[in-house]
C-alpha positions in Angstrom: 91.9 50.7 169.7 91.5 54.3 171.8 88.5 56.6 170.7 89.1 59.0 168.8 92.5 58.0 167.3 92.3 59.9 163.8 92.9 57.9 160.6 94.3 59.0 157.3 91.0 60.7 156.7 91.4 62.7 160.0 88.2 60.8 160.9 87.7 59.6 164.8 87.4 56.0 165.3 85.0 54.0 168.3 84.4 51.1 169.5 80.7 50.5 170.0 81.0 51.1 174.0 82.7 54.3 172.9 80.3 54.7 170.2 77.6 54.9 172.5 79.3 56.9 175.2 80.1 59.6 173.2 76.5 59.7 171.3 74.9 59.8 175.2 72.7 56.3 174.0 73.0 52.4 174.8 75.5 50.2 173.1 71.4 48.6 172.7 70.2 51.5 170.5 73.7 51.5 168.6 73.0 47.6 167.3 69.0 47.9 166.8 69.3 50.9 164.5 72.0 49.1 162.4 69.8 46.2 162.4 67.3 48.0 161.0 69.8 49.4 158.2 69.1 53.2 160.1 73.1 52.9 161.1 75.7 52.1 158.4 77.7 48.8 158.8 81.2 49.6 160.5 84.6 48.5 159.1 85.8 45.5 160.8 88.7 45.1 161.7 90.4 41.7 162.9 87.5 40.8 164.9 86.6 44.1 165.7 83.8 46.6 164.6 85.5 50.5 163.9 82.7 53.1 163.8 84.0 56.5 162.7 82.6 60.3 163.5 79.6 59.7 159.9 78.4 57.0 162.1 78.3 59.5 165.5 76.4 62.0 163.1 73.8 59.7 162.1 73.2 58.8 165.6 72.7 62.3 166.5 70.7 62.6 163.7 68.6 59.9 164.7 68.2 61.4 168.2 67.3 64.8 166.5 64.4 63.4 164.5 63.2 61.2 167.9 62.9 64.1 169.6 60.8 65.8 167.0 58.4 63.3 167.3 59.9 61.0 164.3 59.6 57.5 164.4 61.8 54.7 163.9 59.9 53.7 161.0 59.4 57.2 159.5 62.9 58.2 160.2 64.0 54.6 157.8 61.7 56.4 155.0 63.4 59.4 155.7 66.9 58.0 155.2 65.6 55.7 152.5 64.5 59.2 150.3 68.0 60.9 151.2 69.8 57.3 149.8 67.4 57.6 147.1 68.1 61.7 146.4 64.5 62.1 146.6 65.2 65.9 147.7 66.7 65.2 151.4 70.4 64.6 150.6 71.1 68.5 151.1 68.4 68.7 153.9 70.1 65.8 156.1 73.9 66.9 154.7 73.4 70.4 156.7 71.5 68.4 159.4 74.4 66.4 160.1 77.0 69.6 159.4 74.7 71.4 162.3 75.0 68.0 165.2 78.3 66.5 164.4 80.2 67.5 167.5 83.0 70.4 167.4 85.2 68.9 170.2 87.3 66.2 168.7 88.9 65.6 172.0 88.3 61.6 173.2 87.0 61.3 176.6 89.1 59.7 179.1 88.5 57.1 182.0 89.5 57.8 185.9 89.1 55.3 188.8 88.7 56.9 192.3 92.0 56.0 193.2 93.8 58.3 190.0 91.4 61.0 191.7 92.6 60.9 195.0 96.4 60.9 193.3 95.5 63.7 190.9 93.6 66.1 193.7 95.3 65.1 197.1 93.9 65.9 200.1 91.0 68.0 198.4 89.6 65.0 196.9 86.3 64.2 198.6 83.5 62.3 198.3 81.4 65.8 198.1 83.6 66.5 195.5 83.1 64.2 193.0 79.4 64.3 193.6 79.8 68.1 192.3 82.0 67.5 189.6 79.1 64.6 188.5 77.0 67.8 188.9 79.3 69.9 186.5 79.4 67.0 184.0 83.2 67.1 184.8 82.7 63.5 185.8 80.2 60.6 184.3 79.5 57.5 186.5 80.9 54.1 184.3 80.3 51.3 187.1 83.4 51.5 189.4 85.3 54.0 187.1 84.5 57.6 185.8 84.1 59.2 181.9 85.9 62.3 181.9 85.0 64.4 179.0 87.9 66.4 179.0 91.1 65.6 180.5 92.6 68.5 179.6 89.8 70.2 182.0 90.5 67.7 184.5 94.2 68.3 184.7 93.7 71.7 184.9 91.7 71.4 187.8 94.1 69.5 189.6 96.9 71.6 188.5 95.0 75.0 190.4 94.3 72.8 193.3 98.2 71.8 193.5 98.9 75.5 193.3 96.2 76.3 196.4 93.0 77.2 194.9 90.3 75.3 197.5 88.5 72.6 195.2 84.6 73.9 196.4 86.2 78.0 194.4 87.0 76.2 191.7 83.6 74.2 190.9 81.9 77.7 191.3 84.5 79.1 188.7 83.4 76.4 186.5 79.8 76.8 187.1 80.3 80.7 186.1 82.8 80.2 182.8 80.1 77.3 181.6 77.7 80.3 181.9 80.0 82.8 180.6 81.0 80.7 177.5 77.6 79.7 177.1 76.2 83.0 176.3 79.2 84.2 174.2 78.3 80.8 172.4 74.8 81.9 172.1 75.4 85.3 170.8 77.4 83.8 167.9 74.9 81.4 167.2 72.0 83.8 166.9 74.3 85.9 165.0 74.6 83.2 162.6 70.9 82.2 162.4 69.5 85.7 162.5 72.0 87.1 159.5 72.2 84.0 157.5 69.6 81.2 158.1 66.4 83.2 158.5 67.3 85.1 154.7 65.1 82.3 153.5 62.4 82.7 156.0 62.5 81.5 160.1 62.5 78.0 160.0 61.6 77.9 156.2 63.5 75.0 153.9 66.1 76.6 151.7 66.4 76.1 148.4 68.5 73.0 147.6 71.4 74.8 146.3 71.7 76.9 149.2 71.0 73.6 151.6 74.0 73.2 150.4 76.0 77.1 150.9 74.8 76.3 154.3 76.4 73.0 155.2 79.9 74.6 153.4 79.2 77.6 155.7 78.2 75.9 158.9 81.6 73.5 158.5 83.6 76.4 157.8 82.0 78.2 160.8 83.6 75.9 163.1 87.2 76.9 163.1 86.4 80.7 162.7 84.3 80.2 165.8 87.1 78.8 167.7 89.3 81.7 166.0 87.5 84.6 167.2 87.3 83.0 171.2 91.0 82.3 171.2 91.7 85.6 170.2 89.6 87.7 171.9 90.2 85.5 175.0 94.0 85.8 174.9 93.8 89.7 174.3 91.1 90.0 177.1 93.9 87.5 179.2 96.6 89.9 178.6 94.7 93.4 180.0 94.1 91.2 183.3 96.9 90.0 184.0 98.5 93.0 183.5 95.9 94.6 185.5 95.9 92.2 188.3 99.1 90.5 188.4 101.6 93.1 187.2 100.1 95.4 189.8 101.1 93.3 192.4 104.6 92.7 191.0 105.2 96.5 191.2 104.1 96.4 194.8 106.5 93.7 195.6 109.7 95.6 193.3 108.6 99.1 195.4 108.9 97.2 198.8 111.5 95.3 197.9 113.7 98.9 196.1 112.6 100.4 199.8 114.5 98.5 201.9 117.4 99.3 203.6 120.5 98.1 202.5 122.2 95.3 204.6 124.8 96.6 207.7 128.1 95.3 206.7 129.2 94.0 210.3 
């Protein structure tokens, strides 16, 4: 079984080492909280445990109300009232709508020697320290999580091209930034024009706990939407500005010289 292959339900499914990877806890925290009925049983299959995304919600759900100060014990009451529908089913739907994760790309395991293949003779160790740096790259014993391939190959692909590896961590370093606060701007968009209606931080009435959760879900392909677009129209000014100013240069030098001499 791979993470995240999707089922019928277009659900991701784990194993618990995956399970815990992707949640950032212990395979450890993963079995205590479902012995302590805080974790829903998984689907077995063959001999096999299959966790699926409800499960990485309720872990991150979990982790939120730890670091609130919630514990184990008061966090089982607290799921026990939402089983119940003792007025937290709504509450804990949009908690879980809010920390489910938007990326349903898997993460993907590299071994030093894939490194060296994929980056040449720019692969260093300095460079994989940075990219540990970046969260490009997560120690697993002898091997490496990769969060995104699809980042990673990229990477490679503009080193193969020429671009020195130490430009293209600082790129990264600056886009994270960049994105980051585009990200945040939406965000407080969101909170300031739709959340804070009912008062900052006050608990909305359980119909609109609700609206919310169907909002917030719905918000996550319009977010990606409005990125993409303005990304690939911001894409298109610069390349014609950079790029296609440079291709006239080299179609006027090229229309300026002189013809061959035919010997």
């Amino acid at each position: 079984m791979r993470c995240g292959r999707r089922d019928r339900f277009d659900m991701a499914e784990y194993s618990i080492d995956e399970l815990a990877r992707v949640a950032q806890t212990t395979v450890r925290n993963v079995r205590s909280y479902q012995s302590k009925g805080l974790l829903p049983t998984p689907r077995r299959e063959g001999r096999t445990n299959v966790y699926s995304d409800a499960h990485l919600a309720r872990l991150r759900l979990i982790s939120n109300l730890l670091g609130r100060g919630f514990t184990l014990s008061s966090i089982d009451e607290v799921l026990t009232a939402f089983e119940r529908g003792e007025g937290f089913s709504e509450l804990l739907g949009l908690e879980e709508a809010i920390t489910s994760p938007w990326s349903t790309e898997p993460p993907g395991h590299v071994s030093l020697i894939e490194l060296a293949r994929m980056f040449g003779a720019a692969f260093s160790p300095a460079g994989v320290r940075r990219a540990i740096e970046l969260d490009v790259l997560r120690r697993d014993g002898t091997r490496f999580i990769v969060p995104s391939m699809r980042l990673l190959n990229v990477g490679a692909e503009l080193v193969r091209a020429g671009i020195p590896i130490e430009v293209l961590f600082e790129q990264i370093a600056e886009l994270r930034g960049d994105v980051e606060r585009i990200s945040r701007r939406f965000v407080q968009l969101i909170a300031h024009e739709v959340f804070d209606r009912y008062g900052r931080d006050a608990i909305p009435p359980p119909g609109e706990q609700r609206r919310l959760t169907e909002f917030v879900n719905r918000v996550r392909p319009m977010a990606k939407t409005a990125v993409e677009v303005e990304l690939a129209r911001a894409l298109e000014a610069v390349v014609q500005e950079e790029l296609g100013q440079r291709l006239k240069r080299m179609f006027d030098a090229k229309v300026g010289e002189p013809p061959d001499e035919q010997g």
